[in-house]
KETIKOL-587597 format. One record per residue: residue number from 0; residue in three letters; x negated, y negated, z of N, C-alpha, C, O in turn. Coordinates in Angstrom, 3 decimals, padded with zeros to 6 digits. Example, Ala and Ser with C-alpha at 12.3 -4.5 7.8 and 13.67 -1.06 7.14 Angstrom:
2
{kolvex 0 ALA {-013.190 005.690 007.800} {-012.300 004.500 007.800} {-013.200 003.300 007.800} {-014.236 003.319 008.465}}
{kolvex 1 SER {-012.850 002.250 007.080} {-013.670 001.060 007.140} {-012.900 -000.030 007.870} {-013.409 -001.138 008.039}}
This chain:
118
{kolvex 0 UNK {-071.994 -071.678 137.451} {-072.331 -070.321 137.083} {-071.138 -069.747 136.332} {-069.978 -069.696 136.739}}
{kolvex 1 UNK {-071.546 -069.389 135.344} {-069.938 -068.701 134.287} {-070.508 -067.242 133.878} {-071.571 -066.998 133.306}}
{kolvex 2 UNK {-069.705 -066.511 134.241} {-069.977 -064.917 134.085} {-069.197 -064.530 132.533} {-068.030 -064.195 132.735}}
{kolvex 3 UNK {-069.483 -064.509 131.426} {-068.732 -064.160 130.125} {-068.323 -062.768 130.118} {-069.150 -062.065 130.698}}
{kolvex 4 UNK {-067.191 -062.047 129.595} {-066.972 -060.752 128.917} {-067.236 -059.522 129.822} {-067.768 -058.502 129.384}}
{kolvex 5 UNK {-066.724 -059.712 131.471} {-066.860 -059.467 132.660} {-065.916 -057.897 131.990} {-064.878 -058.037 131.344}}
{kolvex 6 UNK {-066.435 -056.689 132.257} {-065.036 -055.602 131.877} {-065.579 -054.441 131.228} {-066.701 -054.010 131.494}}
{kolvex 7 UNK {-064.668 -053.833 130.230} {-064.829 -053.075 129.602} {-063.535 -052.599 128.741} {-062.396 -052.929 129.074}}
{kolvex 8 UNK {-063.783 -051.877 127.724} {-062.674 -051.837 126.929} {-062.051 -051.284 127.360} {-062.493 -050.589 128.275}}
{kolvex 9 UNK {-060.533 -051.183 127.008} {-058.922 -050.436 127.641} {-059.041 -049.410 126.506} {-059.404 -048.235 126.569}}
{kolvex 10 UNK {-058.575 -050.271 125.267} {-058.233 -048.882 124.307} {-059.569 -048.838 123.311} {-060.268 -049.823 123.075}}
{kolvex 11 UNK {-059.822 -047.261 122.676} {-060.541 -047.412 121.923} {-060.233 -047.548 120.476} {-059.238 -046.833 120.358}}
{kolvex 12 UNK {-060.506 -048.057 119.272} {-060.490 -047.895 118.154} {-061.004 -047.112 117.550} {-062.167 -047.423 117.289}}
{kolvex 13 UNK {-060.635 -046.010 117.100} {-061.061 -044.970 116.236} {-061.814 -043.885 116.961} {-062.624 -043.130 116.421}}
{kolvex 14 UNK {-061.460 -043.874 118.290} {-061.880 -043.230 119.722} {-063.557 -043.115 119.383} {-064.336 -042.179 119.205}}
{kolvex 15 UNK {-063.671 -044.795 119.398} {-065.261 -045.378 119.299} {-065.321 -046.542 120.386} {-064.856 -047.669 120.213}}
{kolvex 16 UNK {-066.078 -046.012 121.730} {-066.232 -046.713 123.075} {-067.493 -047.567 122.412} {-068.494 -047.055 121.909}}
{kolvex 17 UNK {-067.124 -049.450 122.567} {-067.944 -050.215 122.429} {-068.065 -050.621 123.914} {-067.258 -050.357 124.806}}
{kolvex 18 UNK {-069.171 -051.280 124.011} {-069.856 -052.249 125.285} {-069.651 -053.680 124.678} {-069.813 -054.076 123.524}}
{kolvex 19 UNK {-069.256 -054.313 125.777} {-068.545 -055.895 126.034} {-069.875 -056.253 126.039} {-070.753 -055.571 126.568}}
{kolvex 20 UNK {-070.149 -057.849 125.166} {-071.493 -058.294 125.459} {-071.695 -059.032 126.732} {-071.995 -060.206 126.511}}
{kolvex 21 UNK {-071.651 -058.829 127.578} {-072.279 -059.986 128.868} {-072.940 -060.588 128.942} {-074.032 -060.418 128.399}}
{kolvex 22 UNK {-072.605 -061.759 129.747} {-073.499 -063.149 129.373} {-073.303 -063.896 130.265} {-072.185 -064.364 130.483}}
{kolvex 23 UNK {-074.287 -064.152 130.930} {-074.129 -064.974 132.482} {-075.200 -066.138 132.479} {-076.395 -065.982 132.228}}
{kolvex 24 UNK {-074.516 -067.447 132.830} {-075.362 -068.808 132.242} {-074.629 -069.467 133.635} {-073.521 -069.213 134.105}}
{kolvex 25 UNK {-075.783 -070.502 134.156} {-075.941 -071.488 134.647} {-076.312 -073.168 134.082} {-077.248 -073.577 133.394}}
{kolvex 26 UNK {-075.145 -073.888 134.702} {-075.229 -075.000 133.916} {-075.163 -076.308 134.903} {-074.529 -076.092 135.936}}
{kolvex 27 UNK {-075.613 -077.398 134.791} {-075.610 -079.014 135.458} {-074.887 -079.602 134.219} {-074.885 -079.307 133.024}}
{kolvex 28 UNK {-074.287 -080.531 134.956} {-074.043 -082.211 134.555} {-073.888 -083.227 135.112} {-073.377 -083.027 136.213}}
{kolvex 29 UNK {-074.091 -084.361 134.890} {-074.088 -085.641 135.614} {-073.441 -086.980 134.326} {-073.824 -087.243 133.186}}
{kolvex 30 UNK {-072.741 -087.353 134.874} {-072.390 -089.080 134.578} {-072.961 -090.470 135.048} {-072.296 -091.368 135.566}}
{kolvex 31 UNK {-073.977 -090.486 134.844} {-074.569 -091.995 135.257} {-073.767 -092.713 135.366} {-072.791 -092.744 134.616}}
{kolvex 32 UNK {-074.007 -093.690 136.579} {-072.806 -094.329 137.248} {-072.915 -096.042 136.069} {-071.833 -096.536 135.754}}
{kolvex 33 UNK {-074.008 -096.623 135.644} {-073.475 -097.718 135.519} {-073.456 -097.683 133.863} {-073.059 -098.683 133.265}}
{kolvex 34 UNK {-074.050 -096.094 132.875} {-074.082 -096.535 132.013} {-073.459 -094.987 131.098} {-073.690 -093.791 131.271}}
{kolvex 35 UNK {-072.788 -095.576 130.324} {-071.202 -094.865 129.284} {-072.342 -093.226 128.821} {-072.681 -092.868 127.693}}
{kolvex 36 UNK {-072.539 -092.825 129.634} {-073.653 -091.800 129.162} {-073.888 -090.426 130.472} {-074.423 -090.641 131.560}}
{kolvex 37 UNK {-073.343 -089.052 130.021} {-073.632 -087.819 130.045} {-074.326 -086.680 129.710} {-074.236 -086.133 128.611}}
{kolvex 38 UNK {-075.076 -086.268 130.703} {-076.234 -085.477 130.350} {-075.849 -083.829 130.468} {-074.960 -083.660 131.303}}
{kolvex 39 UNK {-076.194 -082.891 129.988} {-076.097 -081.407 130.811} {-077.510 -080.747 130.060} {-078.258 -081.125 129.158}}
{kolvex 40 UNK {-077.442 -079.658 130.876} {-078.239 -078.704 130.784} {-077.943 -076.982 131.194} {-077.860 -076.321 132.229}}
{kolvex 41 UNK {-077.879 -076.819 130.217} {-077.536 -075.166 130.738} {-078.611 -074.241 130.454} {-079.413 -074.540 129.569}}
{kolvex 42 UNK {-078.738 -073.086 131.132} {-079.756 -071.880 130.892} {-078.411 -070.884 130.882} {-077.527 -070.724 131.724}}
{kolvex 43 UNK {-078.643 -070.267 129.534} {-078.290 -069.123 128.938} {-078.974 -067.504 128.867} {-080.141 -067.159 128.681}}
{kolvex 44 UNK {-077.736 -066.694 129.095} {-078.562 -065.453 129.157} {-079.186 -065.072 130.046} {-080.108 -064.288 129.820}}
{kolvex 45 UNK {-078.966 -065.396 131.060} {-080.000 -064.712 132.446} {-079.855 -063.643 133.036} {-080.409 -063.454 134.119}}
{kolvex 46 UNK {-079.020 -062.644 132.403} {-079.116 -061.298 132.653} {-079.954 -060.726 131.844} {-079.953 -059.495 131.873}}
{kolvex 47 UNK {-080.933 -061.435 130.869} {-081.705 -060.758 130.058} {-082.743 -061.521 129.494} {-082.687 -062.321 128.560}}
{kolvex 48 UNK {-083.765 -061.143 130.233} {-085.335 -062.344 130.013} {-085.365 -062.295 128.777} {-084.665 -062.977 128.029}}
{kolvex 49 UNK {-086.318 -061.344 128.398} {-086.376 -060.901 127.099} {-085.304 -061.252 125.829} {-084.448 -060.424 125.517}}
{kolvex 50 UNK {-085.381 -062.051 125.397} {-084.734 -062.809 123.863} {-085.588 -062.359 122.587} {-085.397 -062.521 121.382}}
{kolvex 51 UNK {-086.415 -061.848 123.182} {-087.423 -061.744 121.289} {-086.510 -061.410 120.612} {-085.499 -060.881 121.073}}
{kolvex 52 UNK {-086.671 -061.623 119.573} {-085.658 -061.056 117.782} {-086.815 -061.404 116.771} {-087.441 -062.421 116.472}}
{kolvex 53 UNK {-086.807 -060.122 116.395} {-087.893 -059.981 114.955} {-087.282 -061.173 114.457} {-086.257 -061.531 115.037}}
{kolvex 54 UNK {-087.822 -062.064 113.222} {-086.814 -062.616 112.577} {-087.381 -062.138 110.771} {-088.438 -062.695 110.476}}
{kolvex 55 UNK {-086.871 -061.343 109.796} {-087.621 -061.462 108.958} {-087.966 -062.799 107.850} {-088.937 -062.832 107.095}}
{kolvex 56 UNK {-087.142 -063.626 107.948} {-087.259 -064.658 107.492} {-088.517 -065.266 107.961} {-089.034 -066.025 107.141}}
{kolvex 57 UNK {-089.124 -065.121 109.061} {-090.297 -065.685 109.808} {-091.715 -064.447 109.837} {-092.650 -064.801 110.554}}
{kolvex 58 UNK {-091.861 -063.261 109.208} {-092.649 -062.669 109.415} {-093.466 -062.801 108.301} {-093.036 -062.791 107.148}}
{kolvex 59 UNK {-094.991 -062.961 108.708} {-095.773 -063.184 107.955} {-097.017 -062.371 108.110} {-097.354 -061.915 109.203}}
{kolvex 60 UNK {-097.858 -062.152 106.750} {-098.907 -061.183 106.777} {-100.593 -061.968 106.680} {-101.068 -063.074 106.423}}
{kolvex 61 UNK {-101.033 -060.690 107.039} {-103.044 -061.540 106.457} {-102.868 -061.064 105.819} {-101.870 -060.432 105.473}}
{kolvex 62 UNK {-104.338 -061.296 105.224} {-105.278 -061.384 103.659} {-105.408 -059.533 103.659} {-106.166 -059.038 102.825}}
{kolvex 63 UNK {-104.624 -058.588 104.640} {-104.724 -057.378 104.009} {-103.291 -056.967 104.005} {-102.946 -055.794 104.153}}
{kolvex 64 UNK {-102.653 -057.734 103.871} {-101.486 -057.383 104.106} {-100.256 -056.297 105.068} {-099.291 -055.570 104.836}}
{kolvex 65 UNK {-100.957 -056.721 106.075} {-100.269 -056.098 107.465} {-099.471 -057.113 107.766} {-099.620 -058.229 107.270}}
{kolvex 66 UNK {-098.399 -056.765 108.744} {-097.940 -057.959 109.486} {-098.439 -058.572 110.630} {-098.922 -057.905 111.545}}
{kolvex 67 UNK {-098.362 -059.817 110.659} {-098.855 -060.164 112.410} {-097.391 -060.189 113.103} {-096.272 -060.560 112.750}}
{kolvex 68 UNK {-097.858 -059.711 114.064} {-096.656 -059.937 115.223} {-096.656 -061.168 116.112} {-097.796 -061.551 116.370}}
{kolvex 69 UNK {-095.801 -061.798 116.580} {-096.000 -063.039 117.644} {-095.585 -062.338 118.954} {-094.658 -061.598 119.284}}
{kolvex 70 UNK {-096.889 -062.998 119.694} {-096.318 -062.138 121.465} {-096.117 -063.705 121.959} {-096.925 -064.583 122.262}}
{kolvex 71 UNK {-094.635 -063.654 121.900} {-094.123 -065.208 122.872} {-094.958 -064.989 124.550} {-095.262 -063.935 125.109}}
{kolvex 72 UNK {-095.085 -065.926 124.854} {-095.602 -066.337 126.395} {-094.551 -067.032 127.056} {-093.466 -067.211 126.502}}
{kolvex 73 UNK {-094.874 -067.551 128.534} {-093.707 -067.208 129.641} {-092.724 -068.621 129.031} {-091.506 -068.763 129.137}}
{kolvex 74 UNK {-093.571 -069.411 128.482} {-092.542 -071.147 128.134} {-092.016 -070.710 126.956} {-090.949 -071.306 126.803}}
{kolvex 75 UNK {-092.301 -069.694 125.706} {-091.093 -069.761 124.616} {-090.397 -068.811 125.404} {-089.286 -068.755 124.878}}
{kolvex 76 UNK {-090.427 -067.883 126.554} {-088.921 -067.384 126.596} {-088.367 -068.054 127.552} {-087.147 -068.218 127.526}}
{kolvex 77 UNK {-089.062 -068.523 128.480} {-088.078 -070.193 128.565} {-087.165 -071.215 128.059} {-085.978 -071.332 128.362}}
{kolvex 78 UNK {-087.742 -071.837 127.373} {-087.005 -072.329 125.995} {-085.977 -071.790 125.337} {-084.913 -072.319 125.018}}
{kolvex 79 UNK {-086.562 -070.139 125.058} {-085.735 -069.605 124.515} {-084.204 -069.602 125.816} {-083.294 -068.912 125.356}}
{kolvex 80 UNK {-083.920 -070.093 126.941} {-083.186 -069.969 127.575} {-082.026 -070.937 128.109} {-080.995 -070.874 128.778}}
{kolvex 81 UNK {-083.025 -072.130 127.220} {-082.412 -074.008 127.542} {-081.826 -074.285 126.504} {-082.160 -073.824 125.412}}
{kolvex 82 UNK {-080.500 -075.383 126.751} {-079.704 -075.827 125.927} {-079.519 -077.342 126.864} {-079.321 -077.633 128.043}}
{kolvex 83 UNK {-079.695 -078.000 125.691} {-079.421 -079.656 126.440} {-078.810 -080.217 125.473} {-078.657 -079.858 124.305}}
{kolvex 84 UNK {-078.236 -081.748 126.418} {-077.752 -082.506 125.323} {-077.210 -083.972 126.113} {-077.409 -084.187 127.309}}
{kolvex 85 UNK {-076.650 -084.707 125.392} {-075.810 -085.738 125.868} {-074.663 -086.158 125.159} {-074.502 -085.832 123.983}}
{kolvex 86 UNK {-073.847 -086.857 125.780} {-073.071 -087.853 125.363} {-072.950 -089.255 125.411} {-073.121 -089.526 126.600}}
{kolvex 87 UNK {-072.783 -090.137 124.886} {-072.256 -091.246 125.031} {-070.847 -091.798 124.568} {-070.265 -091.595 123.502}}
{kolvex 88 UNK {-070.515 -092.443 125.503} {-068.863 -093.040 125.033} {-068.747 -094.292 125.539} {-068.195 -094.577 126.602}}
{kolvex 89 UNK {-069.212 -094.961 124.858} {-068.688 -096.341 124.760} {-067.036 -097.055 125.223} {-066.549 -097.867 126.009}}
{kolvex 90 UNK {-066.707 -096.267 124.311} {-064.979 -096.475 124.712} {-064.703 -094.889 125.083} {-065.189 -093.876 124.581}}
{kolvex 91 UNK {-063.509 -095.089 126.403} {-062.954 -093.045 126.593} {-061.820 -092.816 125.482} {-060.828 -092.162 125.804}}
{kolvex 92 UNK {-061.911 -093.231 124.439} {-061.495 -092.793 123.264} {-062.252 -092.456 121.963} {-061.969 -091.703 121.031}}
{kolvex 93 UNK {-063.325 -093.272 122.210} {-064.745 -092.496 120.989} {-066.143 -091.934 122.135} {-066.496 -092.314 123.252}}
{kolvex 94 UNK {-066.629 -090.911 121.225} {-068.166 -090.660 121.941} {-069.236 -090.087 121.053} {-068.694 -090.055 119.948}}
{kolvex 95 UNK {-070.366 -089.653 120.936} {-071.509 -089.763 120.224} {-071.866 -088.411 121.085} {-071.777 -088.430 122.313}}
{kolvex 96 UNK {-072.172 -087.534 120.550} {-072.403 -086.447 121.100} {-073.421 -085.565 120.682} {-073.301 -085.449 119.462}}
{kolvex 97 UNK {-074.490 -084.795 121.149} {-075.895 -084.342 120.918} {-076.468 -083.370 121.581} {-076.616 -083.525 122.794}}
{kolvex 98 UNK {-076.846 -082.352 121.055} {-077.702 -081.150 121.915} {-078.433 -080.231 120.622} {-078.276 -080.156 119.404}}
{kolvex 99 UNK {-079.407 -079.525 121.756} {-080.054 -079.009 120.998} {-080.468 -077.359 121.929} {-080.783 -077.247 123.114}}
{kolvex 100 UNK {-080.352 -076.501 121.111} {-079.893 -075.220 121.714} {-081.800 -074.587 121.367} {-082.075 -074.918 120.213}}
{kolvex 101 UNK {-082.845 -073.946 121.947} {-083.791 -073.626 121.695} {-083.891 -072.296 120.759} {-084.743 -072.046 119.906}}
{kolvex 102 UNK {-082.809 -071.542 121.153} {-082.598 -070.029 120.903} {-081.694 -069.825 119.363} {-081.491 -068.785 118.738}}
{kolvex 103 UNK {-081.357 -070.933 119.119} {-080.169 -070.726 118.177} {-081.417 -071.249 117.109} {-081.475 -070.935 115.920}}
{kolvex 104 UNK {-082.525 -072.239 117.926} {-083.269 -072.583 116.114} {-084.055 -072.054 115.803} {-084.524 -072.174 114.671}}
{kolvex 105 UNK {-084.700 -070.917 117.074} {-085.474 -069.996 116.863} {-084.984 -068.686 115.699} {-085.657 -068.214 114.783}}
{kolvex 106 UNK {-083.883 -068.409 116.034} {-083.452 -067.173 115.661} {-082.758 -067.448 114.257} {-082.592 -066.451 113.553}}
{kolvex 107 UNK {-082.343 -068.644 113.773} {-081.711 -069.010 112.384} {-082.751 -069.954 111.593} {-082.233 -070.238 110.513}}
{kolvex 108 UNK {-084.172 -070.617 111.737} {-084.745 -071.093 111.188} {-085.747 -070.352 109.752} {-086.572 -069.474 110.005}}
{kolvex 109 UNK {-085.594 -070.692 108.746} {-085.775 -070.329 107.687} {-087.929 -070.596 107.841} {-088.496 -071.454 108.517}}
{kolvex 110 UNK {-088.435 -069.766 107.156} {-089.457 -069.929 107.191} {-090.308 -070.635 106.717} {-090.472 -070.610 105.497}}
{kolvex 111 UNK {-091.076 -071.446 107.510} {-091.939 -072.590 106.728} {-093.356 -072.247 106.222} {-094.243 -071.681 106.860}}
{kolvex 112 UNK {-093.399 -072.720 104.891} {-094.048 -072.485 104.162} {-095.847 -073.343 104.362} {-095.943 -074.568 104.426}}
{kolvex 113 UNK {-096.872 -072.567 104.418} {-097.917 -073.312 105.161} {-099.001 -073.344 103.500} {-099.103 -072.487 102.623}}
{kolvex 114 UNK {-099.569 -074.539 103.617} {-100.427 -074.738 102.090} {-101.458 -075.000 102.919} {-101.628 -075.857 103.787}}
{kolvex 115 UNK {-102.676 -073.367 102.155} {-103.987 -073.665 102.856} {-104.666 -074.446 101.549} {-104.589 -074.225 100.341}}
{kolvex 116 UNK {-105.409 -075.523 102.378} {-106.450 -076.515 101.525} {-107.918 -076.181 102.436} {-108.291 -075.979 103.591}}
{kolvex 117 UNK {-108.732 -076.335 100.243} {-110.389 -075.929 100.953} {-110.819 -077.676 101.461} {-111.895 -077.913 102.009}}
């Protein structure tokens, strides 16, 4: 359990009181015993279910040109909460290293382009 940015500011700048972002995440790992390979898993953000972020890069309209909105359900803000990955190291001087963050590809993914065919 790691509690981030635990506080509040001392001095102000330009006697303009900001708020510290907080960020409290729970995390596993394990080393398989017979083979050169490390797993983790962390959940991020659990002081705050709710992750939606408009993204405008991702907003899209109908045929009257309104926007649709997306109402995520209970597994994308899930997701939106998991970060995994592994390692491997062959030798403890090289390793191969891999994860994939749910929230980071949600929120920076560029919008894909859909071709309707009759």
């Amino acid at each position: 359990m790691v509690a981030r940015n635990i506080g509040s500011q001392l001095r102000t700048y330009d006697s303009v009181k900001e708020s510290i972002p907080f960020s409290l995440s729970f995390g596993i790992s394990n080393e398989l015993q017979y083979l050169p390979l490390r797993w983790h898993l962390s959940i991020d953000h659990l002081q705050n279910w709710n992750l939606a972020y408009v993204n405008p890069n991702q907003q899209q309209t109908n045929f009257e040109g309104e926007l649709i909105y997306e109402n995520p359900n209970f597994f994308d803000e899930l997701f939106k909460h998991l970060a995994f990955g592994a390692e491997l190291f062959p030798d403890r001087t090289f390793s191969i290293q891999i994860g994939y963050n749910f929230c980071v590809l949600r929120n920076f993914q560029l919008q894909m382009f859909e071709v309707f065919q009759v």
